[in-house]
Backbone as a printed PyTorch tensor [residue, N CA C, xyz], in Angstrom:
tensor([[[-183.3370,  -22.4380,  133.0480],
         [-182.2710,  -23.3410,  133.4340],
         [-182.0350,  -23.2060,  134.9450]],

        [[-181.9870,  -24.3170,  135.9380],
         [-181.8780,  -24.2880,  137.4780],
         [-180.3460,  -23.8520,  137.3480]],

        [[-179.8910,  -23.4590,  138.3510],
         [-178.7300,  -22.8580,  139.3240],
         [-178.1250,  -24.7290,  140.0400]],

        [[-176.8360,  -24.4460,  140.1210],
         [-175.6090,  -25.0840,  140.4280],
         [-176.1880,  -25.4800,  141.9690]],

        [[-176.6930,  -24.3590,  142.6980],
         [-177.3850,  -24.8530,  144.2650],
         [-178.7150,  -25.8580,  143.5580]],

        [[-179.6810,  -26.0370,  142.9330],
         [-180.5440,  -26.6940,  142.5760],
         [-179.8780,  -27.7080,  142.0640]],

        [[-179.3230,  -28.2010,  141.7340],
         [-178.6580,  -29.1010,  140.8030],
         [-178.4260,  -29.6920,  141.8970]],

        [[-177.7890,  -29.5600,  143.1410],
         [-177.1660,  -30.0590,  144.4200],
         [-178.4060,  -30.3990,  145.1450]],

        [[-179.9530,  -29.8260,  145.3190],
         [-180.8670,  -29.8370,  145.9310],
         [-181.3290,  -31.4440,  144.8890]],

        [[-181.3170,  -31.1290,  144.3960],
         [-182.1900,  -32.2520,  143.0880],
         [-181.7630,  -33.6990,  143.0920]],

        [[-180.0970,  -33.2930,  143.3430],
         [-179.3520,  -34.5810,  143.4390],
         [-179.3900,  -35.3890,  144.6160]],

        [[-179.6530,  -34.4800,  146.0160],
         [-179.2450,  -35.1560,  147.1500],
         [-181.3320,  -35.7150,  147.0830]],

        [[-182.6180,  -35.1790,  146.7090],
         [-183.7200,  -35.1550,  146.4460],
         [-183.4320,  -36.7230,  145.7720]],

        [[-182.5300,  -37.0470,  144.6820],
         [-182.5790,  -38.5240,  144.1750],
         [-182.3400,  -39.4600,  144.8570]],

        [[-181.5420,  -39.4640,  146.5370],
         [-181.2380,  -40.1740,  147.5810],
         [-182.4480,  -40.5760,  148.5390]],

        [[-182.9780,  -39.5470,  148.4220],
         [-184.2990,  -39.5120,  149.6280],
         [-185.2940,  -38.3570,  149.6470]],

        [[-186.4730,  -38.4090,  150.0700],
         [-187.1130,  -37.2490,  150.2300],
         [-185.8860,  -36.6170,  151.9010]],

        [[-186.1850,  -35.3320,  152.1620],
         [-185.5820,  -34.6020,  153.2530],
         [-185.8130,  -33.0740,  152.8270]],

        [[-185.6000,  -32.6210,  153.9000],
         [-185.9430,  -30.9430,  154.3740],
         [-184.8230,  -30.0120,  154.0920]],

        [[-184.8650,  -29.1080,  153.6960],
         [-183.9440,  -28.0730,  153.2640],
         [-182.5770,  -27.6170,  154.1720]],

        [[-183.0380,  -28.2400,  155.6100],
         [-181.9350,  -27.4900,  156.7150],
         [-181.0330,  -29.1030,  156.6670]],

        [[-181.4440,  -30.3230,  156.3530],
         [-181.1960,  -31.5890,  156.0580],
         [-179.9750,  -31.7630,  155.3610]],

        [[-180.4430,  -30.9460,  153.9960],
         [-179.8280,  -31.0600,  152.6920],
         [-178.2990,  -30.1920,  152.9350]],

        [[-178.6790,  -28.9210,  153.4670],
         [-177.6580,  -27.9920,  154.3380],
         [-176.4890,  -28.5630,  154.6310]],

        [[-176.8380,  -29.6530,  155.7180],
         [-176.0220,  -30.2380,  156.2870],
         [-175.4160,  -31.4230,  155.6960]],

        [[-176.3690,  -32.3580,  154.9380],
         [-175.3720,  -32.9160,  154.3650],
         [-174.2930,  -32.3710,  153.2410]],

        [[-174.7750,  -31.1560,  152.7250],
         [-173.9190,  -30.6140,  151.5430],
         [-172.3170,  -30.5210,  152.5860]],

        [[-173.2240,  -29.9510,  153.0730],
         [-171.3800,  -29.0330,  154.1530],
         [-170.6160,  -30.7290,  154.3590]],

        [[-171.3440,  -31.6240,  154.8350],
         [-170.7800,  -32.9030,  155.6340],
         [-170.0340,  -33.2830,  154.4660]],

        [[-170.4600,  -33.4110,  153.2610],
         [-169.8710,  -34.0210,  151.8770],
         [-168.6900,  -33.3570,  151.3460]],

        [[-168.6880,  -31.7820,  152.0950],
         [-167.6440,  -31.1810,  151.1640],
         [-167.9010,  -30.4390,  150.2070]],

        [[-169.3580,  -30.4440,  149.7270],
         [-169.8870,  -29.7620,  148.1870],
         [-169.5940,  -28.7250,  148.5100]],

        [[-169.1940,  -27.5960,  149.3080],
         [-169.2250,  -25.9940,  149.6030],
         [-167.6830,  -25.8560,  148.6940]],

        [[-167.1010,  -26.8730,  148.0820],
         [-165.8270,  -26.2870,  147.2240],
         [-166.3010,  -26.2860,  145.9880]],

        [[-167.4800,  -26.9060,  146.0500],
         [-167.8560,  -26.8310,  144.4410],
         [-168.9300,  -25.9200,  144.0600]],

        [[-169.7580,  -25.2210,  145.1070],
         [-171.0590,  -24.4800,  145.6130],
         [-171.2700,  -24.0480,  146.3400]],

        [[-171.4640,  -22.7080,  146.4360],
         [-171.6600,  -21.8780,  147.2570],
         [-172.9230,  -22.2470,  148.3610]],

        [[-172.6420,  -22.8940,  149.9300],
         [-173.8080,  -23.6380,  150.6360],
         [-174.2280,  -22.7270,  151.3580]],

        [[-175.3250,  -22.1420,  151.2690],
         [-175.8600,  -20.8260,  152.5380],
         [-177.2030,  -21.1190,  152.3870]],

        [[-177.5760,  -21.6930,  153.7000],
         [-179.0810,  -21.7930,  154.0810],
         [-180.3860,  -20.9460,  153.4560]],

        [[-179.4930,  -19.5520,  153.3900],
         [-181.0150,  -19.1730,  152.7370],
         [-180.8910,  -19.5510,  151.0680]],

        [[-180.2220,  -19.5120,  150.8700],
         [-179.9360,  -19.7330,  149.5990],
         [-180.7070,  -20.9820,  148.7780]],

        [[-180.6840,  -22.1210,  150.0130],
         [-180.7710,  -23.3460,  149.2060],
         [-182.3020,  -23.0130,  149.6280]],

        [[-182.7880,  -22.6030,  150.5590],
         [-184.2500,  -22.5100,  150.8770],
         [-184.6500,  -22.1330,  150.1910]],

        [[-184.3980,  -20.8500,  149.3130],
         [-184.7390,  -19.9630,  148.2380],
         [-184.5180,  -20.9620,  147.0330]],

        [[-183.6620,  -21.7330,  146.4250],
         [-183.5390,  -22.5520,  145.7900],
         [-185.0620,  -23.5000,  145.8170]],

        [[-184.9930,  -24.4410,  146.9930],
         [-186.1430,  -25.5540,  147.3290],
         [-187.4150,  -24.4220,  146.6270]],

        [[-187.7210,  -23.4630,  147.3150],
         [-188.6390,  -22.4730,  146.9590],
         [-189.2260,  -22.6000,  145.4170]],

        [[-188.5740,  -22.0790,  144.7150],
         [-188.3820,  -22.1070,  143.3570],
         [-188.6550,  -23.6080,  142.7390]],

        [[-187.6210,  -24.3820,  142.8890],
         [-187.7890,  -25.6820,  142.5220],
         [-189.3010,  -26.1990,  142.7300]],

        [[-189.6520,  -26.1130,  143.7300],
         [-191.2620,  -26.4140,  144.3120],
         [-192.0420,  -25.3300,  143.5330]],

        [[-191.8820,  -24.3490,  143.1840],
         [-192.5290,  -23.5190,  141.7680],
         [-192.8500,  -23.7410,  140.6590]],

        [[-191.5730,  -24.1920,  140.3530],
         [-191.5120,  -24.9550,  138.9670],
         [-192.0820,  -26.4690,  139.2850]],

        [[-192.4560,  -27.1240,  139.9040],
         [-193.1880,  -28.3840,  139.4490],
         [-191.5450,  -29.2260,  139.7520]],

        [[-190.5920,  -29.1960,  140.0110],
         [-189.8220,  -30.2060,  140.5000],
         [-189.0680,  -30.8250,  141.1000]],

        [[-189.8390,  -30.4850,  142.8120],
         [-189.3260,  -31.2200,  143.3250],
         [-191.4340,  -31.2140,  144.2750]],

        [[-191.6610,  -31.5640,  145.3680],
         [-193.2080,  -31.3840,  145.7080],
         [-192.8200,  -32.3810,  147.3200]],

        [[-193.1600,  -31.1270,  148.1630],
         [-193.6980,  -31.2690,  149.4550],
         [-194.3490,  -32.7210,  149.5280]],

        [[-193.6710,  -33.6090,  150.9910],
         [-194.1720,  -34.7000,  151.1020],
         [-194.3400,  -34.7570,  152.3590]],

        [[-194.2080,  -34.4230,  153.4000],
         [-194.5690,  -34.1090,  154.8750],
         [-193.7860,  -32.6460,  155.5580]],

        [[-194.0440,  -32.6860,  157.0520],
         [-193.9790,  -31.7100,  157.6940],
         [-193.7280,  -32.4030,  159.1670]],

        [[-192.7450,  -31.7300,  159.7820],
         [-191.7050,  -32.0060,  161.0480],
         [-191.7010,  -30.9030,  161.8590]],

        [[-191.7340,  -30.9750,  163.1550],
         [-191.7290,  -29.9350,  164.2890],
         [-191.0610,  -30.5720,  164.7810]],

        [[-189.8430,  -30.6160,  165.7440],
         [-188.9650,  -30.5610,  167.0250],
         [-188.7630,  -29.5270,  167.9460]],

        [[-189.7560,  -29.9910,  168.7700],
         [-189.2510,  -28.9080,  170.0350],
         [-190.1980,  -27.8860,  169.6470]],

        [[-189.2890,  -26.8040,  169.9700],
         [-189.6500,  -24.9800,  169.5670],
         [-189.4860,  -24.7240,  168.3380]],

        [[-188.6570,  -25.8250,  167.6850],
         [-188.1170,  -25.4450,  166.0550],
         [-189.4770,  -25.2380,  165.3470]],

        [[-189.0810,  -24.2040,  163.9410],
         [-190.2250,  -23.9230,  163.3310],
         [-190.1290,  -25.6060,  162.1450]],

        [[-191.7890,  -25.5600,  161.6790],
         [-191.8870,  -26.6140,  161.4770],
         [-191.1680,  -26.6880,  159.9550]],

        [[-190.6370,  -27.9050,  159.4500],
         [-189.6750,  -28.0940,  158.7140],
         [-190.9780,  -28.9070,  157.5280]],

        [[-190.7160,  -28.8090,  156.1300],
         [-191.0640,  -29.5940,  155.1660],
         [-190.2270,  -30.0660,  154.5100]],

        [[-190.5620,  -31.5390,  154.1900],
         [-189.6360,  -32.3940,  153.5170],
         [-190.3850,  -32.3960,  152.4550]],

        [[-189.1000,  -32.4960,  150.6730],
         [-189.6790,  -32.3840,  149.3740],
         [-188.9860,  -33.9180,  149.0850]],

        [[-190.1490,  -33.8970,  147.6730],
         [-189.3330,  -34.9630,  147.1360],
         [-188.8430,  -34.7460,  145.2020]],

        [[-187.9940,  -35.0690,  145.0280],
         [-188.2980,  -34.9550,  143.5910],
         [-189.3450,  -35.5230,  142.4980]],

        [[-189.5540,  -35.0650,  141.9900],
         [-191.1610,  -35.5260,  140.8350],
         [-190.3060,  -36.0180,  139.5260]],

        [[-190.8700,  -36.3740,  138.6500],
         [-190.2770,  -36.8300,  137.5530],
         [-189.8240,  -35.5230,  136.4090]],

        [[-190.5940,  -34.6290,  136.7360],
         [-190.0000,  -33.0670,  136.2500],
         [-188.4940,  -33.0170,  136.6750]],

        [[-188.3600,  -32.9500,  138.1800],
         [-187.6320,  -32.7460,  138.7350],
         [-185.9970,  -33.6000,  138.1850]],

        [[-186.6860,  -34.6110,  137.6210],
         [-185.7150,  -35.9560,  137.4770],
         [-185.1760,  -35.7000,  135.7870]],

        [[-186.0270,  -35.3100,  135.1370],
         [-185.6740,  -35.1010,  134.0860],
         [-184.6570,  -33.7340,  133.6290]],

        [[-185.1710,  -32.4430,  134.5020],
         [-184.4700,  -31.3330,  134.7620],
         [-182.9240,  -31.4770,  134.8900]],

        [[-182.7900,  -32.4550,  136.2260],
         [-180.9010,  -32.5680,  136.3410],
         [-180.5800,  -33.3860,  135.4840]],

        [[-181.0320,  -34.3600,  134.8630],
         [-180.5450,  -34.9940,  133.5430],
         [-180.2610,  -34.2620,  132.7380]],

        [[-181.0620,  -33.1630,  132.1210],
         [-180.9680,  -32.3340,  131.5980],
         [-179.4950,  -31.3450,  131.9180]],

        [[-179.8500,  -30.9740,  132.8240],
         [-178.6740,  -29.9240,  133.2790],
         [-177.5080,  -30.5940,  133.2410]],

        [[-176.9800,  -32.2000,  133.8520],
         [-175.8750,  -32.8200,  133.9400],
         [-175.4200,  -33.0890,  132.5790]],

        [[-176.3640,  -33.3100,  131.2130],
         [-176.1090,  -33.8160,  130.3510],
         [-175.4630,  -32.0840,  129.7800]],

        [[-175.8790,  -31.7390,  129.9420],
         [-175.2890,  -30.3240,  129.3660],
         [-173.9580,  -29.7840,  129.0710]],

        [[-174.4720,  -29.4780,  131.2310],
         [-172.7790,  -29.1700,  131.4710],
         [-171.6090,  -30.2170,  131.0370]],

        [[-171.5980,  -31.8640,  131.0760],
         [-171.2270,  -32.7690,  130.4780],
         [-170.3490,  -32.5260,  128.7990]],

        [[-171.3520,  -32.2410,  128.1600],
         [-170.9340,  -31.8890,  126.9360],
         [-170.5940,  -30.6320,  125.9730]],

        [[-170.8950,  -29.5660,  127.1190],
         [-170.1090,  -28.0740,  126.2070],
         [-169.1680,  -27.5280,  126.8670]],

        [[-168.7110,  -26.5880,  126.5130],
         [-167.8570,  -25.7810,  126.9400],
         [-168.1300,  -24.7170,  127.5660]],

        [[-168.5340,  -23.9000,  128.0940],
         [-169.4150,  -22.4070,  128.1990],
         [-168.2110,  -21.6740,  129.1870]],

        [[-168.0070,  -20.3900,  128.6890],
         [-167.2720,  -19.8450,  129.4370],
         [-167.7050,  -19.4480,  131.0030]],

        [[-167.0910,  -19.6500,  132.1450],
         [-167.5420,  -20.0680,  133.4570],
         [-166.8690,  -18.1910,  134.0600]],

        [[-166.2780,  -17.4400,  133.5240],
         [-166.0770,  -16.1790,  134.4080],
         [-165.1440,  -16.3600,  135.0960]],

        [[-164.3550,  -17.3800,  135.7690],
         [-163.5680,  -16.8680,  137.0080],
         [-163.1370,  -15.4390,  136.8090]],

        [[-162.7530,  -15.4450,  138.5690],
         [-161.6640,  -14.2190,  138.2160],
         [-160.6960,  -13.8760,  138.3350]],

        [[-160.1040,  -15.3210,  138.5760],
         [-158.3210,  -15.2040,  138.8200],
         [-157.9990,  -14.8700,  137.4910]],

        [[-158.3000,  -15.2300,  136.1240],
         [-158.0940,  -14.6270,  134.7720],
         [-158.1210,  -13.2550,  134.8190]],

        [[-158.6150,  -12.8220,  135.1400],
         [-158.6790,  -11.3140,  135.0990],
         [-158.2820,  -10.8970,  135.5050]],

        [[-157.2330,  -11.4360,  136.9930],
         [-156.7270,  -10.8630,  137.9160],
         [-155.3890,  -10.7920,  136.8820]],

        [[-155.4300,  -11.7500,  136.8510],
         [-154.1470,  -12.2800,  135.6780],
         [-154.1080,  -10.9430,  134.5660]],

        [[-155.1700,  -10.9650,  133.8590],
         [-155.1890,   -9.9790,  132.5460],
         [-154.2960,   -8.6390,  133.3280]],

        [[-154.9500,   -8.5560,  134.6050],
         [-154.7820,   -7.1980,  135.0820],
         [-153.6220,   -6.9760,  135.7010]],

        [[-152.6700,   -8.2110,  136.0860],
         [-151.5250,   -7.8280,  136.7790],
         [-150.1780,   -6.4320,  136.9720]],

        [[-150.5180,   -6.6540,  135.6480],
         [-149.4050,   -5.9650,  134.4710],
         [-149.3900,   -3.9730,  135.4860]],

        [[-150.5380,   -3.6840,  136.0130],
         [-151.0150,   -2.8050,  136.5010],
         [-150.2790,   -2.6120,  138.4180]],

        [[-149.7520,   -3.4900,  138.6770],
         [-149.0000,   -3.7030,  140.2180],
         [-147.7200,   -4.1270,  139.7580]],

        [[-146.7880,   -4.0260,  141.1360],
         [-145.1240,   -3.6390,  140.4320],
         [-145.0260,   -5.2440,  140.6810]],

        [[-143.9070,   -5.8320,  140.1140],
         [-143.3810,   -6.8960,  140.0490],
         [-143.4030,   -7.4800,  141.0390]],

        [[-142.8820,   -7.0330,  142.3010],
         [-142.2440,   -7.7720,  143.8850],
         [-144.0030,   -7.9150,  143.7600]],

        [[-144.8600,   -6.9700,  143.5980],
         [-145.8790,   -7.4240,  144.6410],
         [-146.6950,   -8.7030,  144.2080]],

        [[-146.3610,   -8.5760,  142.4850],
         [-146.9430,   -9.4370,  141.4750],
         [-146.6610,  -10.9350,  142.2320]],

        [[-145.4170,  -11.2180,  142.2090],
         [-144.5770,  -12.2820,  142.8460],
         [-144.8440,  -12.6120,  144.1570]],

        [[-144.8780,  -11.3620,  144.9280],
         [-145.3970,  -12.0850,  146.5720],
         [-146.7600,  -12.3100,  146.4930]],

        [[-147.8060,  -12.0780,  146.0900],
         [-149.5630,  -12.6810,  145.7440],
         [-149.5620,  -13.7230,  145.3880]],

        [[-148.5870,  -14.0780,  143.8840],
         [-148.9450,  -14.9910,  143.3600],
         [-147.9710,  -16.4530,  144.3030]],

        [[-147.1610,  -16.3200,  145.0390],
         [-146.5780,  -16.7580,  145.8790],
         [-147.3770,  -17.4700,  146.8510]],

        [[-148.1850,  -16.0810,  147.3200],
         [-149.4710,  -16.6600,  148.6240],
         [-150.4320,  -17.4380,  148.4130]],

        [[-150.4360,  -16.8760,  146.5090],
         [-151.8340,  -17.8020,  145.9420],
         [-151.3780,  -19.4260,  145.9540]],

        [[-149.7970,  -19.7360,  145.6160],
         [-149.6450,  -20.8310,  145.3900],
         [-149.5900,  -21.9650,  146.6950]],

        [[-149.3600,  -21.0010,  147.9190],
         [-149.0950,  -21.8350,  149.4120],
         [-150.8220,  -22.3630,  149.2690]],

        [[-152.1100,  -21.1800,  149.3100],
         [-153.0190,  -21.8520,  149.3330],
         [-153.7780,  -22.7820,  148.6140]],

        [[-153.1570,  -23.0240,  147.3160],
         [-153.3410,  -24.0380,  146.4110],
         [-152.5280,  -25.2480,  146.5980]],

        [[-151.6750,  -25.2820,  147.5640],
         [-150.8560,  -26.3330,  147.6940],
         [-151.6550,  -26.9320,  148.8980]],

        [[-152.4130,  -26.3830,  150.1560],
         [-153.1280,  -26.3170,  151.0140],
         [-154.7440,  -27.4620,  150.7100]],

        [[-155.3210,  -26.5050,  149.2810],
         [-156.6450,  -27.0990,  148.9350],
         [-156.3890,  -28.5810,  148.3490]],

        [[-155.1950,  -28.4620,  147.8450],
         [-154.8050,  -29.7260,  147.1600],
         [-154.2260,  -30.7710,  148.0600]],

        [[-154.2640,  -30.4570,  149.4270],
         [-153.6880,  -31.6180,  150.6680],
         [-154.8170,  -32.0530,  151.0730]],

        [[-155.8290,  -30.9580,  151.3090],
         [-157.5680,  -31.3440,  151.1740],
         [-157.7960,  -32.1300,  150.8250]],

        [[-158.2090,  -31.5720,  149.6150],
         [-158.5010,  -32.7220,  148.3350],
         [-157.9250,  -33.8780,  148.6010]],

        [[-156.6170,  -34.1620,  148.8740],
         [-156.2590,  -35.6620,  148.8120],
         [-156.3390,  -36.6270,  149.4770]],

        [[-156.1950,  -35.6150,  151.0640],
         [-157.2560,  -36.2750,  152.3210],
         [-158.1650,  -36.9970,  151.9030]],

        [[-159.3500,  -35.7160,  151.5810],
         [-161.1220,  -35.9520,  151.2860],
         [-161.0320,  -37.8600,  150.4290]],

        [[-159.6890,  -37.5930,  149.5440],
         [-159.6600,  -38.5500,  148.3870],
         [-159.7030,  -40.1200,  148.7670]],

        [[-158.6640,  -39.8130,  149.6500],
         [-158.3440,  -41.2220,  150.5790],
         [-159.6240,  -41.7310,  151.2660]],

        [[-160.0170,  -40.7240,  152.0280],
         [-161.2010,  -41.1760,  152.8480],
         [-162.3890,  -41.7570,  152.2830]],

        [[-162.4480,  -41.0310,  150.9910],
         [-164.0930,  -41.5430,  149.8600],
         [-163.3960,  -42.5580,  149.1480]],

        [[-162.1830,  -42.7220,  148.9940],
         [-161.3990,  -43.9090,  148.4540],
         [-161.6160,  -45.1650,  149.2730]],

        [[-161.2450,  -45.1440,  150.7640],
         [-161.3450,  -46.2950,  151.8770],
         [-162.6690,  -46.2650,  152.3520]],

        [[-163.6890,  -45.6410,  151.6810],
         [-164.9330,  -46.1570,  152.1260],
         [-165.7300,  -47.1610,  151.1540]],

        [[-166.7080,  -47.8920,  151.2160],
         [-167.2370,  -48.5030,  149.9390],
         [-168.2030,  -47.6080,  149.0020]],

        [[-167.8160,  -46.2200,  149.1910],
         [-168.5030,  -45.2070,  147.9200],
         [-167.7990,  -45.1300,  146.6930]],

        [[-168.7170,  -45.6770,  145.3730],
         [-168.2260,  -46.1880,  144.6350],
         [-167.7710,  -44.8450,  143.9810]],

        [[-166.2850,  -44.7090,  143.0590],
         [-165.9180,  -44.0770,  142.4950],
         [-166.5400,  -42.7460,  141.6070]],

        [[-167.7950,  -43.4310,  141.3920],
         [-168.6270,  -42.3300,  140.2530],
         [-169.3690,  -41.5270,  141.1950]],

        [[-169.5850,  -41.4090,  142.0950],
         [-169.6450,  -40.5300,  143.4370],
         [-169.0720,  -39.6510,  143.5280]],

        [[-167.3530,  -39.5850,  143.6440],
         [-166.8750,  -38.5360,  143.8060],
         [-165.4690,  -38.2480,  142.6000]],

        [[-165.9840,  -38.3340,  141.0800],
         [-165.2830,  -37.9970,  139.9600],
         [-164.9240,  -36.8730,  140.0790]],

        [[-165.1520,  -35.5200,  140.9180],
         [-165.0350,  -34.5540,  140.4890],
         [-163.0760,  -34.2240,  141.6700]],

        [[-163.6220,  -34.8900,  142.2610],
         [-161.8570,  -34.7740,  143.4550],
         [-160.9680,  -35.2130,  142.6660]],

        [[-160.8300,  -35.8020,  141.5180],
         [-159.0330,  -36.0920,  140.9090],
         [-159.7440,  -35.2080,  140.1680]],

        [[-160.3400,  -34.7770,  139.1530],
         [-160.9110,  -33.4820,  138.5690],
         [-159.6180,  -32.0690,  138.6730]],

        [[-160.8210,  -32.0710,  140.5830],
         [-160.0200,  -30.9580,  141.1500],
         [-158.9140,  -30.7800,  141.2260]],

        [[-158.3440,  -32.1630,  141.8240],
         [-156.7640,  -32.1290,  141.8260],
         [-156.0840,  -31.8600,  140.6390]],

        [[-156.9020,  -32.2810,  139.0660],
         [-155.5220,  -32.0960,  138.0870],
         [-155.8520,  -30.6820,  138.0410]],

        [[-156.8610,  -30.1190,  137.8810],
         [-156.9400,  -28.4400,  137.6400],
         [-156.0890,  -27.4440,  138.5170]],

        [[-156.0690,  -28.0780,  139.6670],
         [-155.1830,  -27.6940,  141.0890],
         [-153.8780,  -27.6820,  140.2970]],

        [[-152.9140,  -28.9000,  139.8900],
         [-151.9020,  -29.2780,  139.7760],
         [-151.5650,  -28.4020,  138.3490]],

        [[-152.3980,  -28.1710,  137.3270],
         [-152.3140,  -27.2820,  136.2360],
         [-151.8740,  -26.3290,  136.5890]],

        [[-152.5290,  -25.5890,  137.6130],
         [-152.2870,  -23.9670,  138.0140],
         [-151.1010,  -23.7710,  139.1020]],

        [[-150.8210,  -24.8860,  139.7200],
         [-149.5390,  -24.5130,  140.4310],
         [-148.4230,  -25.0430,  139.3080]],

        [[-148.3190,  -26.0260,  138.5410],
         [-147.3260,  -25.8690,  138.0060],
         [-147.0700,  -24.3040,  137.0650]],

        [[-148.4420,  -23.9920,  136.5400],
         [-148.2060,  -22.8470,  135.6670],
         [-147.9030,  -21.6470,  136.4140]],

        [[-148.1500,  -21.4050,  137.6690],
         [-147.8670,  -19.8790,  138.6710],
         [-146.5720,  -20.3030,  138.9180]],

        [[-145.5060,  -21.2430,  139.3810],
         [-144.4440,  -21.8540,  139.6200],
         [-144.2000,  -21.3260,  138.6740]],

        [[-143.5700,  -21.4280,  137.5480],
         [-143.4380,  -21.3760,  136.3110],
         [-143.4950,  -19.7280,  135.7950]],

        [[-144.3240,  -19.2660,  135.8930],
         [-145.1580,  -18.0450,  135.8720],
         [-143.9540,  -17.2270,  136.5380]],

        [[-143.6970,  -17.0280,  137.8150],
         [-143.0590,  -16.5230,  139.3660],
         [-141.8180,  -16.9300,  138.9750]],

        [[-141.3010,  -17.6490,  138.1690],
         [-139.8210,  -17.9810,  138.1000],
         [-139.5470,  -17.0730,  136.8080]],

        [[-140.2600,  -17.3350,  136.1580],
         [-140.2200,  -16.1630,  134.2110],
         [-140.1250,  -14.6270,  135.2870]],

        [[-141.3430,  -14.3300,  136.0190],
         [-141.0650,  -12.9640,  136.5030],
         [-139.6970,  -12.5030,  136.9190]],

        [[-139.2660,  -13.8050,  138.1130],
         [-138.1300,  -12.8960,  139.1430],
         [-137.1420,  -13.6060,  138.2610]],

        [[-137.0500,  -14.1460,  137.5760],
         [-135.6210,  -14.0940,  136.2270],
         [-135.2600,  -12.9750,  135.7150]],

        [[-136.5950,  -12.0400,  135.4170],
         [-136.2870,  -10.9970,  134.3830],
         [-136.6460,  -12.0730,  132.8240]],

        [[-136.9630,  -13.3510,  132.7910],
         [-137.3590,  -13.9610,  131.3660],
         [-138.8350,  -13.0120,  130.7980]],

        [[-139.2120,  -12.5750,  132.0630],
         [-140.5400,  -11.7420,  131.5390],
         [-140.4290,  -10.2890,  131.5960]],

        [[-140.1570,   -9.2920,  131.0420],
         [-139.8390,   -8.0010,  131.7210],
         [-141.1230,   -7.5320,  132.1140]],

        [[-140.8420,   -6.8600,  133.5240],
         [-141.9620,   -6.3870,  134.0130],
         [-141.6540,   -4.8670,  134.6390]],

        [[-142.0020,   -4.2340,  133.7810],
         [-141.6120,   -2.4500,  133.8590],
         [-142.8840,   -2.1200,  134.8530]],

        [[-142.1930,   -1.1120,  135.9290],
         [-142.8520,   -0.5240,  136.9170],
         [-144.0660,    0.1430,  136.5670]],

        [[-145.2840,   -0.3670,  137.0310],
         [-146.4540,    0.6930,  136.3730],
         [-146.1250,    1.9270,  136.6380]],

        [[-147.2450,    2.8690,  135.8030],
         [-147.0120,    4.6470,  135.7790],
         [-147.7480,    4.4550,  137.4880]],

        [[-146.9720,    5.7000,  137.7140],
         [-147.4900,    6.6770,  138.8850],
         [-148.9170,    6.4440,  139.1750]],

        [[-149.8860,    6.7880,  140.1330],
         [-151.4230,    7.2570,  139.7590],
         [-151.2580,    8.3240,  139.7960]],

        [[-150.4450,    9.5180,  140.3960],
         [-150.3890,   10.7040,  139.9790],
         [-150.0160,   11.4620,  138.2200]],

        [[-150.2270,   10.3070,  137.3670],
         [-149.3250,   10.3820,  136.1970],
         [-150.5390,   10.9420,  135.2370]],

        [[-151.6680,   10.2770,  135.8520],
         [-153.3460,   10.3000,  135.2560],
         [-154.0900,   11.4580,  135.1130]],

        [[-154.2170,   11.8750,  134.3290],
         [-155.3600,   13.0510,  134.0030],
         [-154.7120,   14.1180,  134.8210]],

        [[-153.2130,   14.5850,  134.3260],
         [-152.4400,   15.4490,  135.1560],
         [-152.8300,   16.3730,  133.8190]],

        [[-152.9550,   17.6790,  133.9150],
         [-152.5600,   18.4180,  132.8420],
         [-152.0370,   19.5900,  133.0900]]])
């Protein structure tokens, strides 16, 4: 199964053939780095692979200047069938994805209250932040003629955004009520004292 960076290589590969430092740049230009982790070697190492497996295949070669020389891929019909594959997937299951604000969550219970409250506080300024982003980004792919199914995943983001600040809001008000009791963790000196 390809990686979330391949999936992004494959897709922008359905636009045009282009070169890996290409693709780079348009990812970053688009914004995809909130949805994917974008690091040059990464996607090179990606293209790499992909061109391993039979789907995507070298279609010329570019020098500028002193620059080392660049190859442009294109996708193959492997290639084409692969992200169908992968889109149709992720599309239709569920699979547990790891974050780790859950866990941070599971684990709170372990830090004293004030501090619980001032984090989750900071967490919410910068979620209020990504979500002014987002609505920017929204407007702008909104007032351009890029048609909607382009960028489904920005009101996406935003309701998942809007889920988690209403629920930390919410969350941060149960704490500093006292609606949640939150007893001072033990000591670390309390541990394997004997």
């Amino acid at each position: 199964m390809i990686g979330p960076l391949a999936v992004a290589a494959l897709g922008l590969l359905l636009e045009r053939p282009m070169h890996p430092y290409e693709m780079v740049q348009l990812l970053l230009a688009r914004s995809e780095d909130r949805l994917i982790k974008v690091r040059p070697g990464s996607l090179y190492h990606a293209v790499d692979r992909l061109h391993a497996d039979g789907l995507v295949r070298p279609v010329g070669t570019e020098r500028a200047g002193n620059r080392p020389e660049r190859t442009t891929y294109a996708i193959t019909s492997e290639g084409v069938d692969a992200l169908g594959e992968w889109v149709r997937h992720a599309l239709s299951t569920a699979e547990p994805e790891f974050p780790r604000f859950p866990l941070a969550l599971g684990e709170a219970h372990n830090l004293s209250r004030d501090e619980v409250v001032t984090r989750l506080r900071r967490r919410l300024v910068a979620l209020h932040g990504q979500d002014a982003e987002l609505a920017a980004g929204e407007q702008v792919v909104s007032g351009k003629s890029l048609g909607e199914r382009f960028w489904l995943d920005l009101p996406y983001t935003r309701a998942l955004l809007a889920a988690e600040i209403d629920h930390l809001t919410r969350l941060v008000q149960r704490i500093e009520s006292g609606d949640l009791l939150w007893p001072d963790p033990p000591a670390p000196d309390s541990f394997g004292a004997t």
